[in-house]
DRENKEVEX-340421 format. One line per 2 residues: for each residue x negated, y, z negated of N, C-alpha, C. Coordinates in steps of 0.2 Angstrom, whole numbers, plus 5000, padded with zeros to 4 digits. Each point is the difference from the previous one (the first is absolute). Layout:
X,Y,Z,X,Y,Z,X,Y,Z; ...
END
This chain:
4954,5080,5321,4994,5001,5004,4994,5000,4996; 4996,4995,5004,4995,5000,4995,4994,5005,5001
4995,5001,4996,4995,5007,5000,4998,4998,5005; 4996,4992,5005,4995,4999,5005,5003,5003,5004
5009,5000,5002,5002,5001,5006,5000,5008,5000; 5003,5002,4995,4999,5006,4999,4995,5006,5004
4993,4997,4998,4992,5004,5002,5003,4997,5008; 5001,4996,5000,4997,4996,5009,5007,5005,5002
5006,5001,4998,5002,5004,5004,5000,5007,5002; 4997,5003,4991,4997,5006,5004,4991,5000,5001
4999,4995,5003,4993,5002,5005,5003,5001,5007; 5004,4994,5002,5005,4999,5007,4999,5006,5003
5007,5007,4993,5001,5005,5002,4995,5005,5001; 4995,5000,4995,4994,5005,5001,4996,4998,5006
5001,4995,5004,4996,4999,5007,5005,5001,5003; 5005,5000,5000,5005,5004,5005,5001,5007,5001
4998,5003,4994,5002,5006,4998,4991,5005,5005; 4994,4996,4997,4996,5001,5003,4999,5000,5008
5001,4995,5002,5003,4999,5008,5005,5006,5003; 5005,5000,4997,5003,5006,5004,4999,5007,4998
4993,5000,4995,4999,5006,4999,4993,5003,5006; 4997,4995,5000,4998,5001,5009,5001,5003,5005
5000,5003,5004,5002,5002,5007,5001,4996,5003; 5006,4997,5003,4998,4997,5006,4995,4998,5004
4998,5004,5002,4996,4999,5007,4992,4999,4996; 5000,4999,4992,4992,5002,4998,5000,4994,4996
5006,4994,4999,4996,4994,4998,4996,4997,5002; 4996,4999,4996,4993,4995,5002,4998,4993,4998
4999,4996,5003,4999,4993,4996,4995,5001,4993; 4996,5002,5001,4995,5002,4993,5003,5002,4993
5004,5004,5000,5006,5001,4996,5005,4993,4998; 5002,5000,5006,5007,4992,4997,4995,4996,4997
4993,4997,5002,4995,4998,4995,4999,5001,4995; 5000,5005,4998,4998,5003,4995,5006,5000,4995
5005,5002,5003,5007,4998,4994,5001,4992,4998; 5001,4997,5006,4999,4991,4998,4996,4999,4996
4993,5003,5000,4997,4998,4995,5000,5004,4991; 5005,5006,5000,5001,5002,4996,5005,4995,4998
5005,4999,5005,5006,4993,4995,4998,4996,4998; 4994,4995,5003,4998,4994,4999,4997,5002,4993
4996,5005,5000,4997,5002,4992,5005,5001,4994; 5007,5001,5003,5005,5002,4995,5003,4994,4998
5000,4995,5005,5003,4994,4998,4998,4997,4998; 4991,4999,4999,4996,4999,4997,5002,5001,4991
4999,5003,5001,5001,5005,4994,5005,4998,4992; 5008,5000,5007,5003,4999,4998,5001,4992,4998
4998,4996,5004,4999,4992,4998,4995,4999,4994; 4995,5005,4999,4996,4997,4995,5004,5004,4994
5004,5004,5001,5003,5002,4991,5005,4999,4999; 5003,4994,5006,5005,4994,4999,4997,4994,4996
4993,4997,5001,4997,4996,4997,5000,5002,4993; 4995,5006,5001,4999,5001,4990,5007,5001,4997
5006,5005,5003,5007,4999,4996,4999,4993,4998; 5000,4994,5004,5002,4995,4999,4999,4995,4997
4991,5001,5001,4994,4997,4992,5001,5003,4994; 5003,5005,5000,5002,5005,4992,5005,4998,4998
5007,4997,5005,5006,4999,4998,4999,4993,4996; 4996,4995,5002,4998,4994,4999,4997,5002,4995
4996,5003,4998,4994,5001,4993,5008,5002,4995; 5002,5004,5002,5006,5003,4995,5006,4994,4998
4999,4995,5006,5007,4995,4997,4997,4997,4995; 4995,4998,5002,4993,4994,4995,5002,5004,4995
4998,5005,4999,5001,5005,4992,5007,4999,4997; 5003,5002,5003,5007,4997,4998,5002,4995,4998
4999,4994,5004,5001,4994,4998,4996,4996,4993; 4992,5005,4999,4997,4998,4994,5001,5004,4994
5003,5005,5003,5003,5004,4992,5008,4997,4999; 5006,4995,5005,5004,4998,4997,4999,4994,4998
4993,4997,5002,4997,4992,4998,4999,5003,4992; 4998,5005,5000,4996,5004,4990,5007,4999,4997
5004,5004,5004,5006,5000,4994,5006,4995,4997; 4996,4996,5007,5005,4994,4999,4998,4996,4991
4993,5000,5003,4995,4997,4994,5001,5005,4994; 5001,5005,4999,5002,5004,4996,5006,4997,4995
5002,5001,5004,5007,4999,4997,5004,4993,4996; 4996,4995,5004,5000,4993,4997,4997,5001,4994
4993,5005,4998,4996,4999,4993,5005,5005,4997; 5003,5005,5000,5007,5003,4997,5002,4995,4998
5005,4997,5004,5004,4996,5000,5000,4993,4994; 4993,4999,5001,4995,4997,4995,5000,5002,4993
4998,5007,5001,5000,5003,4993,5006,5002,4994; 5005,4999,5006,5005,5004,4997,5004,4990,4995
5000,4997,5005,5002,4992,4999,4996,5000,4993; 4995,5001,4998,4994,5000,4995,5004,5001,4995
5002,5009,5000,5002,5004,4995,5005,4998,5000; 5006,4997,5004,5005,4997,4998,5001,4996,4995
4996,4996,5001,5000,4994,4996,4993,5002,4993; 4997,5003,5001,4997,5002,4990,5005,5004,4998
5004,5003,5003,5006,5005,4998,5006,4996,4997; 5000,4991,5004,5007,4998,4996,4997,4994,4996
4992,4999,5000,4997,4998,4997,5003,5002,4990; 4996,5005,5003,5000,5006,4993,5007,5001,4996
5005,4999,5004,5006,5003,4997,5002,4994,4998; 4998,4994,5003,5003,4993,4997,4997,4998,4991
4992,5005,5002,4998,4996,4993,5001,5007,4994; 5004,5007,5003,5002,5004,4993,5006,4996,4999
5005,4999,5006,5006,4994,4996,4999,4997,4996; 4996,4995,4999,4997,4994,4997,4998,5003,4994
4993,5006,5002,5000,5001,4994,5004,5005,4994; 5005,5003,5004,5006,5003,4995,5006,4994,4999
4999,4995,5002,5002,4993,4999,4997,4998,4991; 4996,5001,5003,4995,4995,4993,5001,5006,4994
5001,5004,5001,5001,5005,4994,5005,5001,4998; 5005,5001,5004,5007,5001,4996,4999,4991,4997
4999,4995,5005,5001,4994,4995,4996,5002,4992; 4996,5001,5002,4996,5001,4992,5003,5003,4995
5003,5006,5003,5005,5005,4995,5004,4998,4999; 5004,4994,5002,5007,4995,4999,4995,4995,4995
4996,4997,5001,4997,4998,4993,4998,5000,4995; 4997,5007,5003,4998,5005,4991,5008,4998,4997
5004,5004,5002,5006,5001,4998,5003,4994,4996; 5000,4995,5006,5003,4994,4996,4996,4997,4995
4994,5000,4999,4995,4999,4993,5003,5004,4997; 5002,5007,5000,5001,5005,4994,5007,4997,4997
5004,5001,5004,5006,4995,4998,4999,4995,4997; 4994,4994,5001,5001,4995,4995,4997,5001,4995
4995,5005,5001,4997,5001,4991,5006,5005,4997; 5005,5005,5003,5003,5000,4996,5006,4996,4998
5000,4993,5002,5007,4996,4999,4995,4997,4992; 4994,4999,5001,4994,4996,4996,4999,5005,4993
5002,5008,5001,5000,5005,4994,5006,4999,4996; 5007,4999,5004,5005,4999,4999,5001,4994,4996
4999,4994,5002,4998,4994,4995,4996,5001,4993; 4996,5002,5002,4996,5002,4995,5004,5003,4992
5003,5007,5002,5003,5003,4999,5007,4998,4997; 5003,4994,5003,5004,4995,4997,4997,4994,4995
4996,5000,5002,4998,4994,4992,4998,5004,4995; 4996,5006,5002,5001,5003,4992,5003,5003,4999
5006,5002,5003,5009,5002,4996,5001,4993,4996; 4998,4993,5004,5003,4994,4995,4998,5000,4995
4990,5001,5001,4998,4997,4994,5001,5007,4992; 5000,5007,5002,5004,5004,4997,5006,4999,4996
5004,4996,5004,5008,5000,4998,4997,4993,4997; 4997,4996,4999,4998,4995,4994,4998,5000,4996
4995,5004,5000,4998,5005,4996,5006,5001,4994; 5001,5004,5005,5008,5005,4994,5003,4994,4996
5001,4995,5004,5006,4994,4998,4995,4999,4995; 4995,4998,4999,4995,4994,4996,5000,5009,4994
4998,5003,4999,4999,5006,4994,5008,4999,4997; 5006,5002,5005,5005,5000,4994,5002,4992,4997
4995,4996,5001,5004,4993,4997,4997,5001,4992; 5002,4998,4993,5000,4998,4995,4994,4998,5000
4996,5000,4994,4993,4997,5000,5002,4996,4992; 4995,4997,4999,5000,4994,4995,5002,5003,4995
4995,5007,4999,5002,5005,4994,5007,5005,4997; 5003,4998,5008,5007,5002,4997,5005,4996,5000
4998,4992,4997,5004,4997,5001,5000,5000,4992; 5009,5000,4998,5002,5002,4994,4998,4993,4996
4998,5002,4994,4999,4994,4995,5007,5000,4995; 5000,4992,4998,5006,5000,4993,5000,5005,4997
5005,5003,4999,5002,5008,4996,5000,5005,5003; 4996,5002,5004,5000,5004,5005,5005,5002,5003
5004,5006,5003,5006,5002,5002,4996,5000,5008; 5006,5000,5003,4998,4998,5009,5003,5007,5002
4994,5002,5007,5001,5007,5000,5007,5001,5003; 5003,5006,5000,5003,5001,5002,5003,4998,5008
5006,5000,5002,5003,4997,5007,4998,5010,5005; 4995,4998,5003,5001,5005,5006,4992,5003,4998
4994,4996,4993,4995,5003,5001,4994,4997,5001; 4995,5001,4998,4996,4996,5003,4994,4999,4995
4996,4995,4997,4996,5001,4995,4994,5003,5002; 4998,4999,5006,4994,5004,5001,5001,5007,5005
4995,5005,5001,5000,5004,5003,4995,5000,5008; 5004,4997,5004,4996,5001,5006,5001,5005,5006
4995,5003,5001,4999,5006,5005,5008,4997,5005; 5002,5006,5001,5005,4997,5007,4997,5006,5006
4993,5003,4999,4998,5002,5008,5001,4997,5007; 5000,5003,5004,5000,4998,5007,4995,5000,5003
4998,4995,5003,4992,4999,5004,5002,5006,5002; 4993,5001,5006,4999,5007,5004,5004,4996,5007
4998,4992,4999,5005,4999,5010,5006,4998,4998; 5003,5000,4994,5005,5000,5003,5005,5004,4997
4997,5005,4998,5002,5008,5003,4998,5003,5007; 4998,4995,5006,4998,5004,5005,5004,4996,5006
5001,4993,4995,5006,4996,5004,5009,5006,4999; 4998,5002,4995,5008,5003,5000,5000,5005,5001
4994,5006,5002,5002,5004,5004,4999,4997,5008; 4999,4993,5003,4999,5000,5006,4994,4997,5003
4999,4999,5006,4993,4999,5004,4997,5005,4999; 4995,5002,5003,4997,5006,5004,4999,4998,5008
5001,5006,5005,5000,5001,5005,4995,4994,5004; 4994,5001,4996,4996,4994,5004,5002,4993,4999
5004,5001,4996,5003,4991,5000,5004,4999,5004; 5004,5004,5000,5007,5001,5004,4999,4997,5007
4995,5005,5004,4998,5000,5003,4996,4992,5004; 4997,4999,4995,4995,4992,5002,5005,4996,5001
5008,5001,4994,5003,4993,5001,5003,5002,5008; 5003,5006,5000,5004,5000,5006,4994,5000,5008
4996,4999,4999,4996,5001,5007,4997,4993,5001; 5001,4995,4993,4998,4991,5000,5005,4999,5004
5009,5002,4996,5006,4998,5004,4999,5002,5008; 4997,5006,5001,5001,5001,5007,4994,4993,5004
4996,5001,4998,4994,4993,5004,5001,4993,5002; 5007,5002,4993,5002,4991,5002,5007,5001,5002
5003,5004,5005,5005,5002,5003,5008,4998,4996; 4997,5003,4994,5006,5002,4998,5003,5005,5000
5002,5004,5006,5002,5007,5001,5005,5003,4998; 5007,4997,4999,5004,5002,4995,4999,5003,4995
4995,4996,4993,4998,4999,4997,4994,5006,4998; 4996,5002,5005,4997,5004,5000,5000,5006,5001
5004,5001,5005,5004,5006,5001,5005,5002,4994; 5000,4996,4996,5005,5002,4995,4995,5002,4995
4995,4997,4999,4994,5002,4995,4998,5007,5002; 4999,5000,5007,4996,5005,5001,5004,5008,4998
5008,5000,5002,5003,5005,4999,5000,5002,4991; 5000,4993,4998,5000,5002,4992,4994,5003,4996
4993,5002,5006,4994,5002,4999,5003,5008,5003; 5003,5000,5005,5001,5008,5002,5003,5003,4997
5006,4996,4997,5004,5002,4993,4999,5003,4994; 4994,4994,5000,4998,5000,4992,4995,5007,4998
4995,4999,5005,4992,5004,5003,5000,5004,5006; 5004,5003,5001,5002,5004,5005,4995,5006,5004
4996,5000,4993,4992,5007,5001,4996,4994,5004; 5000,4996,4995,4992,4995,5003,4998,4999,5007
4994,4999,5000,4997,4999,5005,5002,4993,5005; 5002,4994,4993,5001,4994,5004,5008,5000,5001
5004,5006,4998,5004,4998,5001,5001,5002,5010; 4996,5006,5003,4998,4999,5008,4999,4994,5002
4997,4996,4996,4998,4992,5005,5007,4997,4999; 5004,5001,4993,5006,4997,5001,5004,5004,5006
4999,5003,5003,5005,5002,5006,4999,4998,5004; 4989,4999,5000,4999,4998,5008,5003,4991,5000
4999,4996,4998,5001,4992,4999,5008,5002,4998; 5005,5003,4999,5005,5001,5001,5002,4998,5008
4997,5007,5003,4999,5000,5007,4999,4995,5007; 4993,4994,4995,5000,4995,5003,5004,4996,5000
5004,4999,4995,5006,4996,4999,5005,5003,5005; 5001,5006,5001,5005,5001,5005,4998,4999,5008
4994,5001,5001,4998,4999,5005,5003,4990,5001; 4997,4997,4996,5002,4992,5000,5006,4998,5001
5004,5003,4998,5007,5003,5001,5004,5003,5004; 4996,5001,5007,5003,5003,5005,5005,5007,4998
4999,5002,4994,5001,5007,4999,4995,5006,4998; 5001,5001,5010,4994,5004,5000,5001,5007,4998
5006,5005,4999,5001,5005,4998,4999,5002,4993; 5001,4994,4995,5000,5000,4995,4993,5001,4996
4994,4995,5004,4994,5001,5003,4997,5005,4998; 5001,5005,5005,5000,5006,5003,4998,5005,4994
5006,5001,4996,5002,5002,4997,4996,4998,4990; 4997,4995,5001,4996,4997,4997,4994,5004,4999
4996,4998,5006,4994,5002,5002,5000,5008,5000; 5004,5002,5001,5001,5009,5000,5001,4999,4991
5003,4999,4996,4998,5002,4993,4993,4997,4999; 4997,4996,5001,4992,5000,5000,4996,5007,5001
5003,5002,5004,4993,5003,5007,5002,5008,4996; 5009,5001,4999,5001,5007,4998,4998,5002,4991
5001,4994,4996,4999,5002,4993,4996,4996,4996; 4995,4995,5004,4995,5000,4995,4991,5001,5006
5000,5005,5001,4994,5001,5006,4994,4997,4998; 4998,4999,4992,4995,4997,5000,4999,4992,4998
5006,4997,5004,5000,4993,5001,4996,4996,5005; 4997,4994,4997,4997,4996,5002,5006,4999,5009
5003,4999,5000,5004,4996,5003,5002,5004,5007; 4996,5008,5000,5004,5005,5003,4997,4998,5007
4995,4997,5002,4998,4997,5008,5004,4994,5004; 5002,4997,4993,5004,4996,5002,5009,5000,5000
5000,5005,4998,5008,5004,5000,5001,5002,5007; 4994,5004,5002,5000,5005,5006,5001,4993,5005
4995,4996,5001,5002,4994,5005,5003,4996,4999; 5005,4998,4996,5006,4996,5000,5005,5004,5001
4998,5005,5000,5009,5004,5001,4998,5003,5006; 4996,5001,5005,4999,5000,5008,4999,4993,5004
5000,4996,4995,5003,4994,5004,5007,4998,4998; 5003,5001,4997,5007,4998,4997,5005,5007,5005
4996,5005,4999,5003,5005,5007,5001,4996,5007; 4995,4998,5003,4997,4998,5005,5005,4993,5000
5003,4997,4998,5003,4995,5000,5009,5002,5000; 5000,5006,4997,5006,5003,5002,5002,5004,5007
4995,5000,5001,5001,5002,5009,4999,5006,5000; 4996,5003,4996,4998,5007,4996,4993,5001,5004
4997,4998,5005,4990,5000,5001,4999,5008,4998; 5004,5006,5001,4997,5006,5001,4999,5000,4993
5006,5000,4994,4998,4999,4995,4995,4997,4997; 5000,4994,5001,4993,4997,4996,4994,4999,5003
4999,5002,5007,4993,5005,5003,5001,5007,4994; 5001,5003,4998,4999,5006,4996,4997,4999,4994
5003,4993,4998,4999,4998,4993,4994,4994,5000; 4998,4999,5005,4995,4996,5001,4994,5005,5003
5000,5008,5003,4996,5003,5001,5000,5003,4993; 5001,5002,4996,5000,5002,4994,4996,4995,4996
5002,4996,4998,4995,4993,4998,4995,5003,5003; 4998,4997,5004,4992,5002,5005,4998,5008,4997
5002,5006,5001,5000,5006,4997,4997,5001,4992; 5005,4995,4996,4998,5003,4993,4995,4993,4999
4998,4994,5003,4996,4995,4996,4998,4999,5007; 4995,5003,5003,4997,4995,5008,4995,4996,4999
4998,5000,4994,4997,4993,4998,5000,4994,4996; 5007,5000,5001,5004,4996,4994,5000,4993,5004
5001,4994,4999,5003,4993,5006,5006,5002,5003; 5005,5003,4994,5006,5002,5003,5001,5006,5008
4995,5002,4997,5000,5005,5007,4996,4997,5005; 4999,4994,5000,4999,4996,5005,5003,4995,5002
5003,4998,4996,5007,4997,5004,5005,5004,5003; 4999,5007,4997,5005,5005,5004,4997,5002,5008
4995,5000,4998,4996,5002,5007,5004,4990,5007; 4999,4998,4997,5000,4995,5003,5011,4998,5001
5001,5001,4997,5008,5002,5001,5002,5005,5004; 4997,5007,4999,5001,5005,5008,4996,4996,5004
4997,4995,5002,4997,5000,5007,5003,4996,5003; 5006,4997,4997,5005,4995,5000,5006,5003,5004
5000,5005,4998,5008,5006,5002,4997,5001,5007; 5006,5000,5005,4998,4998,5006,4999,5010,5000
5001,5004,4998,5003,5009,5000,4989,5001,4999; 4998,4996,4996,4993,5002,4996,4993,4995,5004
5004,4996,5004,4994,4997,5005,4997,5002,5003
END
């Protein structure tokens, strides 16, 4: 029931009400006037505050309508903005890949330069063992002066008639106690660049072996590691990268252990795993490249999206 009917029907009753409060015998037309026109004032009344309800209601839709016209427009410029930061966000991450791209390249070149200068020491190193060792030949040969003249007795069988030095250069005393760890090392990380992995892996072990303390001998487990990961042996990997990270801490290599061994987890159907070890990367270097391709690896995991 609506409110107009409402009034109209209690004026009805309050003209009724007054009516039979009357005497009978003492209604008068001048009264019933008088109420008529007290109704027609109320109905009056009532119809004009029908009207302004209804000019209000109409003010009030408009309002409405332009405040969801605003948030429409609202939303699209979000919508807008958010589209924006999407894309500087996968902008950005494409060019730390690139540029942690272009650095490990460079650190695989440094290396491999190192490796050729010391394949280039190593030569080196071999021709003056030759020219050494001809040396020596050329000192104990006879010289003109010990050649015996008529009369002269001939030296003894097993001597020599001159006295020459039989010292040992200083290389090649250095050749027979061995390389050093830096050589070792250059030749087996040349063998690894030109995929000879067998071969390297066998070098590298003879550095863990040999140099066990060293520092490089850590990069020999980490490129160990890489060899196993190219090998689809990923637990062995694993296990790699964990002698890196646990006994040489202050290795070059230890950002890059953390992230290849949360992605080698992440490939064995481990993600909680290697989300831990890819938050931790992020945790101990968050400005590292590394930690940014870790960032971009969880974003990948459907659990961390």
């Amino acid at each position: 029931m609506s409110f107009q009917k409402t009034i109209h029907i209690a004026a009805i009753l309050l003209a009724f009400s007054s009516v039979f409060a009357l005497p009978s015998h003492a209604a008068e037309s001048k009264d019933m006037i008088q109420l008529q026109q007290q109704i027609q004032d109320l109905q009056n009344a009532i119809a004009k505050l029908q009207q302004s309800n209804d000019e209000r209601m109409g003010v009030l839709k408009d309002l409405v309508q332009q405040t969801a016209d605003s948030v429409n427009k609202m939303s699209v410029v979000v919508n807008g903005f958010q589209l924006r930061m999407q894309n500087l966000q996968d902008a950005s991450t494409a060019k730390n890949d690139q540029l942690s791209g272009q650095v490990q390249s460079l650190n695989d070149s440094l290396d491999e330069l190192k490796a050729r200068m010391g394949r280039m020491e190593k030569s080196l190193t071999d021709i003056q063992n030759q020219q050494a060792t001809a040396n020596a030949i050329l000192n104990n040969l006879p010289t003109a002066n010990a050649i015996p003249t008529p009369g002269q007795p001939l030296p003894a069988p097993g001597t020599s008639s001159t006295t020459s030095p039989s010292a040992v250069s200083p290389a090649r005393q250095s050749a027979a106690l061995g390389l050093p760890v830096g050589d070792l090392y250059k030749t087996a990380y040349a063998d690894y660049m030109t995929g000879k992995y067998p071969l390297a892996a066998s070098e590298f072990n003879n550095i863990i072996t040999t140099y066990p303390d060293d520092n490089l001998a850590g990069n020999a487990y980490f490129y160990l590691g890489e060899i196993d990961v190219k090998g689809q042996k990923l637990t062995s990997a694993v296990k790699n990268y964990d002698q890196v990270l646990e006994r040489y801490p202050d290795n070059a290599k230890i950002p890059s252990a953390h992230l290849h061994k949360g992605e080698a987890l992440i490939a064995m159907k481990n993600p909680d795993a290697g989300s831990r070890e890819l938050h931790t990367l992020i945790q101990r270097f968050p400005n590292s490249p590394e930690a940014a391709q870790a960032r971009t690896k969880l974003a990948a995991i459907p659990a961390h999206k």
